[in-house]
C-alpha positions in Angstrom: 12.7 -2.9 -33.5 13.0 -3.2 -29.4 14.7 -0.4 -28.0 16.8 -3.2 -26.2 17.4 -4.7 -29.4 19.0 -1.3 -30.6 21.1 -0.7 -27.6 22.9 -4.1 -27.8 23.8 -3.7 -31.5 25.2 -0.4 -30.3 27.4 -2.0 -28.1 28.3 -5.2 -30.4 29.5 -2.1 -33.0 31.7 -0.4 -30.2 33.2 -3.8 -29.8 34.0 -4.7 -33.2 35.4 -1.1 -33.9 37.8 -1.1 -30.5 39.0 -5.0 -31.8 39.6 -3.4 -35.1 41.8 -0.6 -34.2 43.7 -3.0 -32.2 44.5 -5.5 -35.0 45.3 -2.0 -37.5 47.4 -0.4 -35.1 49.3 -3.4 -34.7 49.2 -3.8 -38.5 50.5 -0.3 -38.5 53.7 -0.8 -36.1 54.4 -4.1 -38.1 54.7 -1.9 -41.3 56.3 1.0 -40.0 59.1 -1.1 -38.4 59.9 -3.7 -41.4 59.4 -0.6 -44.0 56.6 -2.5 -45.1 54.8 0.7 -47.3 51.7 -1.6 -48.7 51.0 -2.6 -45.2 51.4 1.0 -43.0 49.2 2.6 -45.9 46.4 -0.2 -45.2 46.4 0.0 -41.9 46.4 3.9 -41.8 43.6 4.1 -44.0 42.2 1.6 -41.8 42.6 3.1 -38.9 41.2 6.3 -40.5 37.5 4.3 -41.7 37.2 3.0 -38.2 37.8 6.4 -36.2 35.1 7.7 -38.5 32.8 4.7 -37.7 33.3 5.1 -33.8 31.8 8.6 -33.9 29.1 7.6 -35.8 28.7 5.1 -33.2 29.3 7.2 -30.4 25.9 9.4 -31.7 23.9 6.2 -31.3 23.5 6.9 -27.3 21.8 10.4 -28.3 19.8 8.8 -30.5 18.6 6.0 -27.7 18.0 8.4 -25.5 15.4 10.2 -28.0 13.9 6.9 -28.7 13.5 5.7 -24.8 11.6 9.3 -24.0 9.3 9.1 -26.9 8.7 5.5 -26.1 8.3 5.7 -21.9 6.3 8.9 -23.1 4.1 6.7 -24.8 3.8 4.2 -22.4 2.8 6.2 -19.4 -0.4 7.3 -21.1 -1.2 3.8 -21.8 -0.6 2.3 -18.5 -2.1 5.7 -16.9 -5.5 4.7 -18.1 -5.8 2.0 -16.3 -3.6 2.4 -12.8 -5.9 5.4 -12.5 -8.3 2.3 -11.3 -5.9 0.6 -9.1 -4.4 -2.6 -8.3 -7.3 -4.2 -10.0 -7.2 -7.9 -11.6 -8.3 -6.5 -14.9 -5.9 -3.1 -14.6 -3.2 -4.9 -13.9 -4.1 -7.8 -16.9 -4.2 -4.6 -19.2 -0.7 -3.5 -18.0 1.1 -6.6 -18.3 0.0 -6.8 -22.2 1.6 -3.3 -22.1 4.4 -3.7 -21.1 5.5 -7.4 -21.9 6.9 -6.0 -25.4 9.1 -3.0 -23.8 11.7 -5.6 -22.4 13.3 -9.0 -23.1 11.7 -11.2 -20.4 8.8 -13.8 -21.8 6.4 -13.0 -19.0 5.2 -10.6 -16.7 3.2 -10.6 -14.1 2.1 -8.1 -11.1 0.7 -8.5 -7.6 -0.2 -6.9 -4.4 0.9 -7.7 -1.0 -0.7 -11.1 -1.0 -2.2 -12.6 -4.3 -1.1 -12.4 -8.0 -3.2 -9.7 -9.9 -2.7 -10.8 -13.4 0.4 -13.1 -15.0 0.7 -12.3 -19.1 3.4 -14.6 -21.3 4.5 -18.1 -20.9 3.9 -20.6 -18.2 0.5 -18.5 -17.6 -1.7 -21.3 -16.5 0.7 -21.9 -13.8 -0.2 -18.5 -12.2 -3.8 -17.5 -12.0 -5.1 -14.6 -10.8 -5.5 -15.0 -7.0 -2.7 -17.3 -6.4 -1.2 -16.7 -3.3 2.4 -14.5 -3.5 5.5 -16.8 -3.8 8.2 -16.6 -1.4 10.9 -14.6 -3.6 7.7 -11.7 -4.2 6.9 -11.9 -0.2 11.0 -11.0 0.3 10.8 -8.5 -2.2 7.6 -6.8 -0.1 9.0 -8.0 2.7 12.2 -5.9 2.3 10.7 -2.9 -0.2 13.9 -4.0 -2.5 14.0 -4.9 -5.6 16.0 -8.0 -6.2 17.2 -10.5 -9.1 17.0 -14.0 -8.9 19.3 -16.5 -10.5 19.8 -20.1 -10.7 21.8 -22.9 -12.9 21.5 -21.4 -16.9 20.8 -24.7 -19.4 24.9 -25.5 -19.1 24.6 -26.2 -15.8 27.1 -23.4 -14.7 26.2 -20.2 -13.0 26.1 -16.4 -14.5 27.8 -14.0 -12.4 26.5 -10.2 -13.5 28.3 -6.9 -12.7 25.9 -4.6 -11.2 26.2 -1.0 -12.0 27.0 1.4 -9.1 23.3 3.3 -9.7 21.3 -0.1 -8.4 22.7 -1.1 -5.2 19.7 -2.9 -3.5 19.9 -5.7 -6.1 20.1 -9.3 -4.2 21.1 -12.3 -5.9 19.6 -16.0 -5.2 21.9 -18.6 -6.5 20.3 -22.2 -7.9 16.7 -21.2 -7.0 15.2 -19.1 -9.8 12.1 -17.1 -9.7 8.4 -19.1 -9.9 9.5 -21.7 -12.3 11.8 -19.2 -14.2 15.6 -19.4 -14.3 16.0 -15.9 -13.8 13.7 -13.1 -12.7 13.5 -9.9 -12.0 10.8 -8.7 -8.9 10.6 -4.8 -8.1 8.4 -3.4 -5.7 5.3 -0.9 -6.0 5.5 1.6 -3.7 2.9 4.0 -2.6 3.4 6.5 0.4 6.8 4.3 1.3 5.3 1.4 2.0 5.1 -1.7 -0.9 1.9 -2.1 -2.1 2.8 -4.9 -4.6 5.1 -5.9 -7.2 6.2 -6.1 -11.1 7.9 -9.4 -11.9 9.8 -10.2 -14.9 10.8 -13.5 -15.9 13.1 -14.7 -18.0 14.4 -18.1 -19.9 18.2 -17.5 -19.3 19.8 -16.0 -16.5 22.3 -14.1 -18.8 19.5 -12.1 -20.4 19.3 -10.4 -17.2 21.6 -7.3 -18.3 21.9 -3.7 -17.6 19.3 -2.6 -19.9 16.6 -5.1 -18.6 17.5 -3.7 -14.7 17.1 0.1 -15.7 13.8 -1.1 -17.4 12.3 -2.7 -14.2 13.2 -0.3 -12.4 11.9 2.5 -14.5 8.7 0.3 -15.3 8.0 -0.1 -11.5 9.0 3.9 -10.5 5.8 5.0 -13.4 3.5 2.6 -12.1 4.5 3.5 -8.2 4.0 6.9 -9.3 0.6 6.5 -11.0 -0.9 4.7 -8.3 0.3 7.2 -6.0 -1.6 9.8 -7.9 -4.8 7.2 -7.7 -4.8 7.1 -4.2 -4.3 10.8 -3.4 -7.6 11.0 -5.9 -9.3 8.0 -3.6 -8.4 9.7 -0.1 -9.5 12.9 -1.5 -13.1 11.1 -2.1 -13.4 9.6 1.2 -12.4 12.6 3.1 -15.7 14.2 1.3 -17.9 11.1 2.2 -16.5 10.8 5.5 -17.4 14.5 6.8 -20.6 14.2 4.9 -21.1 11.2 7.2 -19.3 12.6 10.4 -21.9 15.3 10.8 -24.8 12.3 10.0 -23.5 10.1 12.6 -22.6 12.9 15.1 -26.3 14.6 15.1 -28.2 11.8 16.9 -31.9 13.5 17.4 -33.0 10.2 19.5 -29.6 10.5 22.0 -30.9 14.7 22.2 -34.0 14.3 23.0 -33.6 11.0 25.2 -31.0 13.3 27.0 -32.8 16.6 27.4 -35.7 14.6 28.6 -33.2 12.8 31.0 -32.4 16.2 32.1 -35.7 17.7 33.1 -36.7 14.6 34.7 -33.5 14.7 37.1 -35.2 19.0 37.5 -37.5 18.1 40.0 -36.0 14.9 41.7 -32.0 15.9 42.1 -31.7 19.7 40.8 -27.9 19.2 41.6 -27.6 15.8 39.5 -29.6 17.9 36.6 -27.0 20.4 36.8 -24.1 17.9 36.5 -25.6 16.5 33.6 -26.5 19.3 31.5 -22.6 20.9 31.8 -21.3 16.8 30.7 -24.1 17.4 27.8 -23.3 20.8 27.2 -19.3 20.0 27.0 -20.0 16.4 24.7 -21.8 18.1 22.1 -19.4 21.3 21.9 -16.4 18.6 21.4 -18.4 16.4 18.9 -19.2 19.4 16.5 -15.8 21.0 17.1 -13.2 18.9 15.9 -15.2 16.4 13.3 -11.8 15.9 11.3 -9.3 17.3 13.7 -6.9 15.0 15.3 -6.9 14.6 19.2 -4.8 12.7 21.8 -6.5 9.2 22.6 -6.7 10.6 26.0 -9.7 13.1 25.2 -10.9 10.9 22.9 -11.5 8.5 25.5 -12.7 11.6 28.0 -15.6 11.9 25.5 -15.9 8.5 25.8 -17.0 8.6 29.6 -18.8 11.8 28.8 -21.1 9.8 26.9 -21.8 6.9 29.1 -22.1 9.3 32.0 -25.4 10.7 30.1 -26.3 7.2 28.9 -26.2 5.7 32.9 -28.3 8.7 33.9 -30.7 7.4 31.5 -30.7 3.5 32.3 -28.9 3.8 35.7 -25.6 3.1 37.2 -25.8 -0.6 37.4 -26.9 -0.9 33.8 -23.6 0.0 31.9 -20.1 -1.1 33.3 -17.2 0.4 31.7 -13.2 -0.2 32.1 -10.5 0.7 30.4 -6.8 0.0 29.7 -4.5 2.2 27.6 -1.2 0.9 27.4 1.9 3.2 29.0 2.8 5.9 26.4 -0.2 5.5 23.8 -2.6 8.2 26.3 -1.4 10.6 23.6 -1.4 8.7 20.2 -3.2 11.2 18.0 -6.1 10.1 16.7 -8.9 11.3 14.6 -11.9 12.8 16.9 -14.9 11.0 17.4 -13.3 7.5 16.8 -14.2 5.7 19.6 -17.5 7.0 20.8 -19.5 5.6 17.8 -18.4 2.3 18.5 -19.4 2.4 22.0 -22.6 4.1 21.3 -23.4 1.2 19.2 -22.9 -1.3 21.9 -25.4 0.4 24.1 -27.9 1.5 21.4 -28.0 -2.0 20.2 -26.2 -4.7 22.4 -27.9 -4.0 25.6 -30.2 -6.4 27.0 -33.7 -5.9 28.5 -32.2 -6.8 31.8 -29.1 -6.5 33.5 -25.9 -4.9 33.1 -23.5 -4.3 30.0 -20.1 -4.4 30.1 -18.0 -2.5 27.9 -13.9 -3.1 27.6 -12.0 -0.7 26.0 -8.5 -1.9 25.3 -5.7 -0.1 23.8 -2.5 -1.4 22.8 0.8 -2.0 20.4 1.7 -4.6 18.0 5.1 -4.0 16.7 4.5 -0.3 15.1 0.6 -0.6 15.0 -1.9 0.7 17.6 -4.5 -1.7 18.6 -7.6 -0.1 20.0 -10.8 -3.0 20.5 -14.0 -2.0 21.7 -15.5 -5.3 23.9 -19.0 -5.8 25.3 -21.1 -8.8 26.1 -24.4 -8.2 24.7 -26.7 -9.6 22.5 -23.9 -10.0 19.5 -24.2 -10.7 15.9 -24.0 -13.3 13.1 -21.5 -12.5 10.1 -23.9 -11.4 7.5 -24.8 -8.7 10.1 -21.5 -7.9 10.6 -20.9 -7.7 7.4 -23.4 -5.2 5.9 -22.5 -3.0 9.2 -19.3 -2.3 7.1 -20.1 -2.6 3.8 -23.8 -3.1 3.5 -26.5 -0.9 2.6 -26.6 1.1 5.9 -30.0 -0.1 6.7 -28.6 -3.0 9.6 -26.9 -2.4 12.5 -26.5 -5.3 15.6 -29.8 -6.5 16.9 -31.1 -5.4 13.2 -32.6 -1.9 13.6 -30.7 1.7 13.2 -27.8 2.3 10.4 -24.5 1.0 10.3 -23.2 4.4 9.0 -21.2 6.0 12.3 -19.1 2.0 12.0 -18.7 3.1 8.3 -17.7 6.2 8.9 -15.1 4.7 11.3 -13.8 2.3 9.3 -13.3 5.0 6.4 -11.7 7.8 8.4 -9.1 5.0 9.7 -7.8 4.2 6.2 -7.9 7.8 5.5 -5.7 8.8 8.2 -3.3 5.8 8.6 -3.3 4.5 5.3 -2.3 1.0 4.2 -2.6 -2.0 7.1 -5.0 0.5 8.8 -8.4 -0.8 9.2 -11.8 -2.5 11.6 -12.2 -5.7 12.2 -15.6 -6.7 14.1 -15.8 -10.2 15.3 -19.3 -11.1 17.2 -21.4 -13.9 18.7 -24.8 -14.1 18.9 -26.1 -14.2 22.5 -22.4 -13.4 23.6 -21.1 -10.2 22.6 -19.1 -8.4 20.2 -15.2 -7.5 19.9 -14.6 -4.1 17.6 -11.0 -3.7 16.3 -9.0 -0.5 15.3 -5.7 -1.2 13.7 -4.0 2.5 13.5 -1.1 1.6 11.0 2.2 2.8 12.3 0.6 5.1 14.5 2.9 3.6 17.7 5.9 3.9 15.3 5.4 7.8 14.4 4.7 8.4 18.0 7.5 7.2 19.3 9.9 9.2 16.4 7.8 12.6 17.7 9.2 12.4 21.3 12.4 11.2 20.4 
């Protein structure tokens, strides 16, 4: 029998027991006061069966208690085996089965922040996998609440609930329901304080929406938040190892050394002095790159590195053949940011964007949206179609713009940006052929966290 099932008879007994004594102690006075002796005797002993009943009962909540640990006990090891995948379609699928039989609703259904992941129990066909988010589940992400949504029960009139003290973020929706539902139940997944989906549970009446079925959401969503946290400490631990691995291969560029050394002995016997510039830029850009591969820098020296490296790269192609400028929005010169973040990107742009003739202009912009750092790479050179664009990120490594080189330093990029700044975080690259590309960093919250250092 349902655990829920066990609890309500528990408190259908305490409520036939209290109704009892009522009716026997009046019985009793009755007796006592007409000298009634048949009457007072029946109502004593009475009284006596049904104080002996209530403790009985009153060991039922002990009992529960021993049930709902060896049953969430249970369940964690299930659902474990699959949230160790993640938010996947078929994870999730596997977890709704799961779970669907541990409370009272007739479907369940889970989601991340912007499609349904899997939908288990009636009404399915109405919700396939990849349907977009409805707007009671984008509220619930929205607002990182869980919330309760009622409408009109088959009688037409509304249910009215009293919420216990311990779940105070419940909101109520009156006469709209929940996906085609009468009542439902939507808790968010949360992973590093920030929603990364949802459990909904939906349900035929709204009455059936009780105490028992909110501490079950609840506790449902707080195993699964804290499984998928567990996942994603697991993934980040992963790409931290791929993304040195790949630091170290995109930072050790033998063509930019010996292309620069030879730049350097050239400038030897023409400008000795210009030589001598160059060689203490080269000497200080390759003592930052292998110094702080992982470390976290102000944007400022980030962006000094930045001009480091053009500075070698001019020498090489002259003045007029790379034109750089720069904005950095007021406040943001000291966003930290993960070293060698910005320098691949540009490198990119003159290793493969330039054209045979004439200049290349590179625009680095750096800005807020709302809590969000913005920082976009922009030149004008020979561009890209999608599919190029494409593998760059998540190909095979063997493409790059202009289709020669490896796409492993953008890569590297992307992945040490979702390391560091988690979810929200990530590149965008959007490119023309025969016009140019735009590279986009989205540093998730970074402008937020800043601004709650200094204050």
């Amino acid at each position: 029998m349902r655990l829920w099932v066990t609890e309500h008879f528990a408190q259908v007994v305490h409520c036939v027991l209290a109704l009892a004594m009522l009716v026997l102690l009046l019985l009793l006075s009755w007796g006592i006061s007409t000298s009634n002796l048949v009457a007072a005797v029946i109502s004593g002993a009475g009284l006596a069966v049904c104080i002996v009943l209530t403790g009985s009962a009153l060991l039922i909540p002990d009992n529960l208690r021993s049930q709902a640990t060896e049953r969430t006990l249970r369940l964690a090891s299930s659902t474990l085996n699959h949230m160790r995948g993640g938010l996947t379609e078929e994870n999730c699928r596997a977890v709704c089965q799961l779970l669907l039989p541990e409370t009272h609703a007739v479907a369940i259904a889970m989601t991340d922040t912007v499609r349904v992941l899997a939908y288990v129990g009636e009404l399915a066909a109405t919700f396939p996998p990849g349907s977009p988010n409805t707007d009671p589940t984008k509220e619930v992400i929205e607002s990182g609440r869980m919330q309760t949504f009622l409408s009109r029960d088959v009688d037409g009139t509304y249910v009215e609930h009293d919420l216990p003290d311990e779940h105070p973020s419940h909101g109520f929706g009156r006469n709209r329901g929940v996906d085609g539902f009468p009542a439902g139940i939507i808790v968010p997944l949360v992973v590093a304080d920030r929603p990364v989906g949802t459990v909904k549970l939906y349900y035929r009446h709204a009455h059936l929406i009780d105490r028992t079925q909110l501490r079950i959401a609840r506790g449902l969503a707080e195993l699964l938040s804290t499984q998928l946290s567990a996942y994603e400490l697991d993934r980040q631990a992963e790409l931290t190892a791929r993304a040195e691995v790949k630091a170290l291969q995109a930072q050790i560029n033998p063509h930019f050394l010996f292309n620069t050394l030879n730049t350097i002995a050239s400038f030897t016997r023409t400008d000795p002095t210009k030589a001598r510039d160059l060689l203490r830029e080269f000497s200080v850009f390759y003592r930052r790159t292998l110094e702080g591969a992982e470390s976290n820098i102000p944007l400022i020296r980030e962006l000094e590195q930045v001009r480091r490296y053009l500075k070698i790269e001019r020498a090489r192609f002259g003045d007029d053949r790379i034109v750089e400028s720069e904005y950095v929005e007021r406040g943001l010169e000291e966003v930290p940011v993960p070293s060698f973040l910005i320098q691949p990107i540009v490198e990119n742009a003159v290793r493969h964007a330039m054209r045979d003739e004439g200049p290349l202009h590179i625009d680095i912009h750096v800005g807020s949206d709302g809590g969000d750092v913005l920082i976009a790479v922009l030149d004008d050179g020979l561009g890209m179609d999608e599919d190029v664009a494409e593998r760059l990120l998540h190909g095979d490594g063997k493409t790059t713009a202009g289709g020669k080189g490896t796409g492993i330093a953008l890569r590297n990029v992307a992945e040490r940006v979702e390391r560091y700044y988690g979810v929200g975080s990530g590149i965008e690259i959007m490119s023309k052929p025969g016009e140019g590309t735009s590279v986009t960093l989205r540093l998730a919250n970074a402008a937020r966290d800043l601004r709650k250092a200094d204050a």
